[in-house]
N, C-alpha and C positions, 0 to 999 in steps of 0.2 A: 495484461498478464493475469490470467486465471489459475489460481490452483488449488487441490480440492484432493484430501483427502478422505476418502469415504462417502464421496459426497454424492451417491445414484438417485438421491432423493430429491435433491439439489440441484446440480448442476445444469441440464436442462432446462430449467427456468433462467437460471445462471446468465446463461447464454442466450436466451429472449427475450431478455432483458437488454442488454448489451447490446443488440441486436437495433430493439427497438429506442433506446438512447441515441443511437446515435445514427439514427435515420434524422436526415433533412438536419444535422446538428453538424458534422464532419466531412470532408468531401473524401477520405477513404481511412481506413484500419486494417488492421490485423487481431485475430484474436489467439494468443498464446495461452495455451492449455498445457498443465502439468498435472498429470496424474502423480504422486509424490508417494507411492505405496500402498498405494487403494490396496484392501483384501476385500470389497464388494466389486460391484458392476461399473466401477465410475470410469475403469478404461475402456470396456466396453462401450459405455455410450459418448465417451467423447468421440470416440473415431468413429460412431455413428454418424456425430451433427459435423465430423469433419469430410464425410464422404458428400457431406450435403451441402458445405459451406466451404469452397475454400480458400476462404479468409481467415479459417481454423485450422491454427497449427498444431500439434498433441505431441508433448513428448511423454515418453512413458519411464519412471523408477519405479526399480523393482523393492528397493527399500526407501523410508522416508527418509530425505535430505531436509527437510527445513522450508520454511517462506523465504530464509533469508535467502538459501540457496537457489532455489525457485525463480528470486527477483532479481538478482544476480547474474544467473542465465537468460533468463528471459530479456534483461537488457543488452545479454553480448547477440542477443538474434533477433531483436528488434529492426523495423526498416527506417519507421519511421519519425518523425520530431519531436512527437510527446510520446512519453512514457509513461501509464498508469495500471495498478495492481487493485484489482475487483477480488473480494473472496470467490471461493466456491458456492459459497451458502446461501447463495440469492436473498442476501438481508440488504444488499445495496439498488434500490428501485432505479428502473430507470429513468423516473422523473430527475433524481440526483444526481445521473451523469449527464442528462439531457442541462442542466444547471452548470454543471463542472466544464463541460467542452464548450459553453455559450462563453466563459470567462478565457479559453485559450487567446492568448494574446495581451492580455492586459498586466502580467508578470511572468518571472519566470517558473514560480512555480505556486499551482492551485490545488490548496487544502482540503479536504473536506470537514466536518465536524458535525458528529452524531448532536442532534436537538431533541432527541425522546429520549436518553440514555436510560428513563426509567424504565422501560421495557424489559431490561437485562435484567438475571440476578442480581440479588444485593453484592454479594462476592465477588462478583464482575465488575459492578458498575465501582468499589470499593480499588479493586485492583486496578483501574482505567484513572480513576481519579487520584492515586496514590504513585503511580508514575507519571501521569501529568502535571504532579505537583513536586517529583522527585528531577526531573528534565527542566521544568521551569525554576528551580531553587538552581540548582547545578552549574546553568547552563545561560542565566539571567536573560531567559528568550520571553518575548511578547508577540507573543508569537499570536494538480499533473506536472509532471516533472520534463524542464526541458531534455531530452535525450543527449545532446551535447555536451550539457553542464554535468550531467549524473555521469556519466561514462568515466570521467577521471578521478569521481570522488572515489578513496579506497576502504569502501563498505567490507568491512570485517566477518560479522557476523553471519550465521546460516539461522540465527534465531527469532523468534517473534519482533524485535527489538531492530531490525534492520530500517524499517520504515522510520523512526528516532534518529536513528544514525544516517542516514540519508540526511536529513532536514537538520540537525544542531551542526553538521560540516558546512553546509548549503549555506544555510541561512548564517551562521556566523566567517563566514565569506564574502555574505554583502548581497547575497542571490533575495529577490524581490518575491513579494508574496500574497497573495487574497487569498480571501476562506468564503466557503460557501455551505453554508449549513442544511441539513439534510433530515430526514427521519427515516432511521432505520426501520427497516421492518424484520419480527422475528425469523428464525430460519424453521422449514416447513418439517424437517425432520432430524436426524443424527444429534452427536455430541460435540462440543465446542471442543478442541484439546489445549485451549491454552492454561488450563489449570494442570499439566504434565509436570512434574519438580526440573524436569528437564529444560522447559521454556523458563521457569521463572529463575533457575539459574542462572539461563544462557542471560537472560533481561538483565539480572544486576550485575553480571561480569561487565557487560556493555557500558552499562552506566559508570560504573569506578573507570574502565579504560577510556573514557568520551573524558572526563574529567580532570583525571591524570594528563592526559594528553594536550585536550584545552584549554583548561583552564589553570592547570599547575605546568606543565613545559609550553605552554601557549603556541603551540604548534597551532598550522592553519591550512588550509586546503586553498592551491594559489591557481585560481582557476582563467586559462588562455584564452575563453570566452566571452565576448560581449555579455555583458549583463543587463536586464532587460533596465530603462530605469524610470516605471512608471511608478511613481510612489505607494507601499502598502498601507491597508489599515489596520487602523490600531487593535487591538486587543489586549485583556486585560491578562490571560493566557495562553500559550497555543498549549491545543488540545488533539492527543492523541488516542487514536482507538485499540486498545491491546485485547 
């Protein structure tokens, strides 16, 4: 699932990337394209590379919904077993998904985790490490998704913060997990928008409701699913990319 707002400068590599990960890596895909309220070219040229590819599906909003909303759909039209969310921004190389899809199979769900984080602003990299340490306190986690398992979990949010709430439901369910470490690369053009007051709201409403929920009425997410059970590794945090 691809989504990309503003992203004409981007997305195109985006998807040649994607493209070229997962040649000789997956024996087929789909590629779920959401344009989320582009006011540049970015609808325009999805349904370019989708006249050209069609393993490229494009839905078009005329206003922005959110990643969360985005990932949420894109799982209800999903075909297939794994489920994974690539930005727009072509900062995820294909060498790291060519990495991520070698590990399908060996749990139920495969992490990534940025290894250059210094690349990013300081403000960035400050706000990434400030909810990974706000999730890991919360949520006492030591920390590709299988599609069957994600389906019944009930993902709340339409905010940056969905990908969080995905994995503290999962994972404190009992759902199994590897991480595969990565280096990001910068993005070639546009602006990030998760510094919006609006994302960093929607983030800590999520955090107090995962919390309240978990850890104070200790609700749990009872999933009808085999779980995969090849044992994960340790770490001394899971780390998220916001």
């Amino acid at each position: 699932m691809v989504p990309a707002l503003n992203e004409e400068g981007n997305l195109e590599y985006t998807i040649n990337n994607i493209q070229q990960g997962a040649k000789n890596n997956i024996e087929d895909y789909e590629i779920l394209v959401f344009n989320d309220g582009s006011t540049d070219k970015t609808g325009k040229i999805a349904n370019k590379l989708a006249q050209k590819n069609k393993k490229i599906l494009v839905t078009h909003h005329r206003i922005n919904k959110g990643l969360g909303y985005c990932y949420r759909d894109g799982l209800r039209k999903a075909r297939f077993e794994y489920y994974m969310y690539i930005p727009g921004d072509d900062q995820f190389p294909k060498e790291a998904l060519a990495k991520m899809l070698k590990k399908i199979g060996t749990a139920d769900i495969v992490i990534p985790y940025v290894t250059n984080m210094h690349i990013r602003p300081i403000l960035r990299q400050w706000l990434s490490h400030t909810f990974t340490f706000l999730i890991n306190t919360f949520f006492n986690l030591t920390v590709i998704h299988r599609t069957d398992l994600l389906r019944p979990v009930p993902l709340t949010t339409s905010g940056f913060a969905y990908q969080a709430e995905a994995l503290v439901r999962l994972l404190k369910s009992g759902a199994s997990f590897t991480e595969v470490g990565y280096e990001m690369v910068e993005r070639k053009t546009g602006l990030t928008s998760a510094f919006r007051i609006k994302n960093i709201k929607s983030v800590a409403e999520l955090l107090l409701k995962l919390f309240w929920e978990i850890q104070i009425c200790r609700k749990s997410v009872l999933l009808n699913t085999p779980l995969n059970t090849h044992p994960a590794p340790s770490r001394s945090a899971t780390t998220f990319d916001l």
